[in-house]
C-alpha positions as CSV (number, residue, x, y, z in Angstrom):
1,X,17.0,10.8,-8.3
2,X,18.4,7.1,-9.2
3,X,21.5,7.6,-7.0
4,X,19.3,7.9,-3.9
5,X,19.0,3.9,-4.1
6,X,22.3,3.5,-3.1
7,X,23.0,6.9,-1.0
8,X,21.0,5.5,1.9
9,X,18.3,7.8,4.2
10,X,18.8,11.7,2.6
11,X,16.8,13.2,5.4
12,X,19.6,15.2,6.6
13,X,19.2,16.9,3.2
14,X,15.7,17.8,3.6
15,X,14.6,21.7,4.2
16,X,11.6,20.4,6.1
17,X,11.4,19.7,9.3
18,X,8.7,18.6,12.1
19,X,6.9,21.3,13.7
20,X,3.5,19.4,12.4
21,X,4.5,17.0,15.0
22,X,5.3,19.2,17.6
23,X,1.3,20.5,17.2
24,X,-0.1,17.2,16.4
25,X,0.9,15.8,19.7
26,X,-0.5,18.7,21.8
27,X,-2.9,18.7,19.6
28,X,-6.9,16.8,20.7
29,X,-8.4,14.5,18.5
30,X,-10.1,16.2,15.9
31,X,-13.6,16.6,15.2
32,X,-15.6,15.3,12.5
33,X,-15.4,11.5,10.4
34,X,-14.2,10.3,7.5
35,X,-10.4,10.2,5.7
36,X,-9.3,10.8,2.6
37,X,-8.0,7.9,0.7
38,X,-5.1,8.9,-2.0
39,X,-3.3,6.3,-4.6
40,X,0.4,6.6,-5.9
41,X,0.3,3.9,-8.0
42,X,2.0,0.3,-7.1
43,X,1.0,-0.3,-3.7
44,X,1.1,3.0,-2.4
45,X,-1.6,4.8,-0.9
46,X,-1.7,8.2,1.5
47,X,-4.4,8.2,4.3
48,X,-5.4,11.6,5.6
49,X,-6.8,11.5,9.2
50,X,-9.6,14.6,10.0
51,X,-6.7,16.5,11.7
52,X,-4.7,16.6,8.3
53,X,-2.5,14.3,10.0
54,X,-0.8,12.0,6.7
55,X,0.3,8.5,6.4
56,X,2.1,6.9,3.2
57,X,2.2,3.6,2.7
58,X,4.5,1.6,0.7
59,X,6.2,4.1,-1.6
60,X,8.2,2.5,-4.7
61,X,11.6,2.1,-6.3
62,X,12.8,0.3,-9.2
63,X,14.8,-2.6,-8.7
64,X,18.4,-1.6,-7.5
65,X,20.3,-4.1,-9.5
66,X,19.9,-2.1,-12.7
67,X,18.9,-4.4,-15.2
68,X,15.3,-3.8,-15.8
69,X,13.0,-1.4,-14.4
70,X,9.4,-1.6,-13.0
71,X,8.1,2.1,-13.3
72,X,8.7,4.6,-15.7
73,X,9.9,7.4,-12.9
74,X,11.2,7.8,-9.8
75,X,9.0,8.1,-7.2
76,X,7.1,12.0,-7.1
77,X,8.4,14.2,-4.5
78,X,6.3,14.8,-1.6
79,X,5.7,15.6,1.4
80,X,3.8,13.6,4.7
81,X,4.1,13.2,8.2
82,X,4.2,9.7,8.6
83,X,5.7,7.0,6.2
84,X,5.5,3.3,6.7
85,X,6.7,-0.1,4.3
86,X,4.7,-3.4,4.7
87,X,8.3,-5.0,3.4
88,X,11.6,-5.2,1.9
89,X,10.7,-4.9,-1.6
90,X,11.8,-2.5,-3.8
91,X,7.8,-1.7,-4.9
92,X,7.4,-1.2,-1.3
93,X,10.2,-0.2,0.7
94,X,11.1,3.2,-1.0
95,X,10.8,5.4,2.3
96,X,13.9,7.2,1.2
97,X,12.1,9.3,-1.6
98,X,9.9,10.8,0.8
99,X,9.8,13.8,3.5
100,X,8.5,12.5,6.2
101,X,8.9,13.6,9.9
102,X,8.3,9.7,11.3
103,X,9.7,6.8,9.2
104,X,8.2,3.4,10.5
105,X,9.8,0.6,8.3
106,X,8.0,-2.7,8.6
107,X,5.4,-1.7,11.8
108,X,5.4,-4.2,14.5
109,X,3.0,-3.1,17.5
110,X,1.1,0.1,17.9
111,X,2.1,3.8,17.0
112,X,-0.4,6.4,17.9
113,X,-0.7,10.3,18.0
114,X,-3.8,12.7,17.3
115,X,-6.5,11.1,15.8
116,X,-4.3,8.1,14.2
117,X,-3.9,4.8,15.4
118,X,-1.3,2.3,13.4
119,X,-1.0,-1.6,14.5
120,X,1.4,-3.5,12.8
121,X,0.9,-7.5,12.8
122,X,4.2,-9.5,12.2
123,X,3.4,-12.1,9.1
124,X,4.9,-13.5,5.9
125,X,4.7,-12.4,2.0
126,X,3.2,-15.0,-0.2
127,X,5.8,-17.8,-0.9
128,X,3.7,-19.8,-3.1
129,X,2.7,-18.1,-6.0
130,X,1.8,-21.3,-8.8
131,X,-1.2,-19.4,-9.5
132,X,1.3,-16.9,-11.4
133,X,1.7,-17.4,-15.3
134,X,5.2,-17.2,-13.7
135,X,6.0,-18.6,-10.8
136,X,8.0,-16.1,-9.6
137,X,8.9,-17.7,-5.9
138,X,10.1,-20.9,-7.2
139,X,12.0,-19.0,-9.8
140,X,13.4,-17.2,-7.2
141,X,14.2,-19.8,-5.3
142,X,15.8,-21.9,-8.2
143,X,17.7,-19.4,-9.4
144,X,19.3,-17.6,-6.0
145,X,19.9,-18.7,-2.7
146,X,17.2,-16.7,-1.1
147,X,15.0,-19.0,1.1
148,X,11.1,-17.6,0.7
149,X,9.3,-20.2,2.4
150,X,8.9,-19.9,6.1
151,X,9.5,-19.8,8.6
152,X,13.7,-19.7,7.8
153,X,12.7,-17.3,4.7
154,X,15.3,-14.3,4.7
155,X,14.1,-10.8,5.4
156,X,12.1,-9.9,2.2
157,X,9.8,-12.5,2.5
158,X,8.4,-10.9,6.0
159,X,5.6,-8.8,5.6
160,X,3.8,-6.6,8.3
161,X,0.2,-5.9,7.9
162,X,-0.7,-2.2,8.6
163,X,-4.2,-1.3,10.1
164,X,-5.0,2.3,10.2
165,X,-7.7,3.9,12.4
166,X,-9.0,7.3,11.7
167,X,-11.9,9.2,11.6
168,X,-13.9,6.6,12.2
169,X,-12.5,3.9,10.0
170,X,-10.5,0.9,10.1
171,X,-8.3,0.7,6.6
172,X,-5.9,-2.8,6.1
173,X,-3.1,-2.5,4.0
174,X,-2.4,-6.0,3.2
175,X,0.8,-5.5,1.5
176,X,1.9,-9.3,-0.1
177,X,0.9,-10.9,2.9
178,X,0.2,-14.8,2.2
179,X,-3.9,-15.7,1.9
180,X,-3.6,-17.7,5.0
181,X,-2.1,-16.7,8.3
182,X,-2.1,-18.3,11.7
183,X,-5.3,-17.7,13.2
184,X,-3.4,-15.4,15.7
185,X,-2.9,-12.6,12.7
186,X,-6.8,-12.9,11.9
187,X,-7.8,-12.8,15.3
188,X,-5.2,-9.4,15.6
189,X,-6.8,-7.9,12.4
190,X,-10.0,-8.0,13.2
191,X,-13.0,-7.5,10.9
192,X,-12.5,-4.2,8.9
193,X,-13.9,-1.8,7.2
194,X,-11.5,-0.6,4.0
195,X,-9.0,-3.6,2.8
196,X,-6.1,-2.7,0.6
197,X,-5.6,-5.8,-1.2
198,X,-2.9,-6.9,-4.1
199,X,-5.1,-7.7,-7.3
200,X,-3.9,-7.8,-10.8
201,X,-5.3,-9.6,-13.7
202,X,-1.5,-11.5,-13.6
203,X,-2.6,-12.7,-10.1
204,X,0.8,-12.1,-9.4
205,X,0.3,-12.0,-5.8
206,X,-3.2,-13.6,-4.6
207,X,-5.3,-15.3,-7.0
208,X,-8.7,-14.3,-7.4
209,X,-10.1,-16.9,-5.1
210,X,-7.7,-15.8,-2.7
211,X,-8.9,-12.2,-2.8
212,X,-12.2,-13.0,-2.4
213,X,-11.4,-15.2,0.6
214,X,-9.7,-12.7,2.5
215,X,-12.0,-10.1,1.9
216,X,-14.8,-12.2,3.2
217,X,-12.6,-13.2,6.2
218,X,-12.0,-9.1,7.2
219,X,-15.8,-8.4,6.5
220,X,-14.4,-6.2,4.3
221,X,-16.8,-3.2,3.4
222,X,-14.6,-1.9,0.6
223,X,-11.9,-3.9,-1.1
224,X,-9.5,-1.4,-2.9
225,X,-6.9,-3.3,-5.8
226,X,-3.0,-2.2,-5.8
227,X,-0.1,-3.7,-7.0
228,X,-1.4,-3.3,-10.6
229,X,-0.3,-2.7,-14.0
230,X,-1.0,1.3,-15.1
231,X,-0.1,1.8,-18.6
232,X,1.7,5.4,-18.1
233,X,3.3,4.4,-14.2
234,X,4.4,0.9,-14.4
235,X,6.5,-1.0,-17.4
236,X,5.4,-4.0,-19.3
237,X,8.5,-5.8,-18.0
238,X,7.1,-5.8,-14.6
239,X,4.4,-8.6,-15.7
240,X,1.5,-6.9,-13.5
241,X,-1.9,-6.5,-15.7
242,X,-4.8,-4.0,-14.7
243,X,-7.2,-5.2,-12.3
244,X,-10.2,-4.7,-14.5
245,X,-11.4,-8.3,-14.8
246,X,-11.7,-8.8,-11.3
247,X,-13.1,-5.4,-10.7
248,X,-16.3,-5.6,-13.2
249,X,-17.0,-9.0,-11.8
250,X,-18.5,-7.7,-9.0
251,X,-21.6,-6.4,-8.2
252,X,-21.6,-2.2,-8.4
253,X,-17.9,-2.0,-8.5
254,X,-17.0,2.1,-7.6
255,X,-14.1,3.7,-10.4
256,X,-12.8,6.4,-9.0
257,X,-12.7,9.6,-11.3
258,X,-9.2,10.6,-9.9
259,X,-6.6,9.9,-7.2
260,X,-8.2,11.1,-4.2
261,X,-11.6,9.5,-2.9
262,X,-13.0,10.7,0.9
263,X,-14.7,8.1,2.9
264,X,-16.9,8.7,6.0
265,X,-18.3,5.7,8.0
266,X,-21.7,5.8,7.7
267,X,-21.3,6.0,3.7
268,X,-18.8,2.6,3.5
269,X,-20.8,0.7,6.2
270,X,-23.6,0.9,3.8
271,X,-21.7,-1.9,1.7
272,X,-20.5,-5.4,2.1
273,X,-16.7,-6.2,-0.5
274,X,-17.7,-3.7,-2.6
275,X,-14.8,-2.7,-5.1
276,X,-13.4,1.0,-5.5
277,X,-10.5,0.5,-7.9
278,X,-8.4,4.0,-8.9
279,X,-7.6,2.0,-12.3
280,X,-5.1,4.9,-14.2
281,X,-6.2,7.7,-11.5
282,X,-3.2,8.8,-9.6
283,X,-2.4,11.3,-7.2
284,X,0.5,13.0,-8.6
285,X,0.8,14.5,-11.7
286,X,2.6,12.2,-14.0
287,X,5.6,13.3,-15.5
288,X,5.4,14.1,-19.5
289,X,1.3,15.2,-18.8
290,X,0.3,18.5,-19.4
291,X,-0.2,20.1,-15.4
292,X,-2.7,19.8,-13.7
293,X,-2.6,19.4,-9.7
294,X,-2.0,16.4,-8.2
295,X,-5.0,13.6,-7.9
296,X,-6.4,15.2,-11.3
């Protein structure tokens, strides 16, 4: 699979194509609460609306400049109806890997159909990252000719914020946002009730302070970790560390037992920032492991 990152979109390839979507949009809103809530490791989770309707988020690549590598494989092949990036990074922007009858590459505005709702709000990925043991933006920015601060930053250093509604619940997917947006992109989020937030023991994205002051500002009922180190997905080289400090510093912190969790309103409203982290759980069997189906 490495020469899809320089092959472009393959979907002309793909054997698959969108009758789901034909039914979906005939289709009423389904009956009955709750989604299921699936990690892929990195930053990428799948969110499965009542109806079985599908949404990826964020699928990854390794770097396309060859000289170093973030995860161990390519991306697993699967199959969704809706696939969506928060950003041009290669840990979130590999939309190409996947079947998917919609592709929606760095949301702005509103996509709806069934029982799903997406908003994308327009913001920025962090620039400011000191709280790093490497300080990867000003390295970046000493070391190219890529601008990261705004608001002249260059493309990869935008970052739409993804808010999903379904079956009863409203999920964030921060992506690398920065901790502090114009009041405008609060005040377009809203308070909600699963966040997706980047949190690594490297606090290579949003220091711990930082996650705990977003989460408060959302009113966050569950606060999920991604963007973390997994021993048998992600490389050493890639400097990200598991989550687990920040995760057992909080009260009644929820580890998943696999890669697959179902939430229904009534059960996350019950809580106030409580952590569910997926820690090595992924859902996808990893290549070189002995079966099992996917999420096990």
């Amino acid at each position: 699979m490495k020469d899809r990152i320089d092959e472009g979109s393959w979907a002309w390839k793909q054997r698959e194509n969108n009758n789901r979507m034909i039914a979906f949009q005939s289709a009423e809103a389904a009956p009955g609460e709750g989604v299921e809530l699936s990690y892929f490791g990195g930053s990428c989770f799948r969110i499965t609306a009542p109806s079985g309707l599908s949404v990826l988020i964020d699928p990854w690549r390794n770097p396309p400049w060859g000289n170093w590598d973030w995860y161990l494989y390519d991306f697993p092949a699967i199959q969704v109806d809706v696939a969506l990036s928060t950003h041009a990074h290669f840990d979130h922007d590999g939309l190409h890997a996947v079947s998917a009858s919609t592709v929606l590459d760095r949301l702005v505005g509103t996509f709806a159909l069934a029982d799903l709702r997406i908003t994308g709000i327009a913001d920025k990925h962090v620039s400011d990252s000191r709280h790093n043991a490497y300080d990867w933006a000003e390295m970046t920015r000493r070391l190219t000719d890529m601008e990261t601060r705004p608001p002249g930053n260059w493309r990869s250093f935008d970052n739409s914020l993804l808010v999903v509604e379904a079956g009863g619940l409203r999920i964030l997917h921060w992506g690398d946002n920065r901790p502090d947006p114009p009041e405008a992109v609060w005040a377009a989020i809203g308070s909600v009730d699963v966040a997706l937030l980047p949190i690594d023991g490297s606090q290579h994205v949003l220091s711990y302070e930082q996650v705990d002051r977003v989460a408060e500002r959302l009113g966050a009922r569950l606060v999920v970790p991604h963007h973390y180190h997994i021993w048998d997905v992600t490389t050493r080289g890639s400097t990200l560390l598991p989550p687990d400090n920040w995760v057992n510093g909080k009260a009644d912190p929820w580890w998943a037992g696999s890669g697959s969790v179902r939430l229904t309103p009534d059960e996350v409203r019950r809580w106030s920032a409580r952590p569910l982290c997926f820690g090595e759980h992924v859902a996808f069997a990893k290549p070189g492991t002995k079966g099992g189906k996917a999420g096990a």
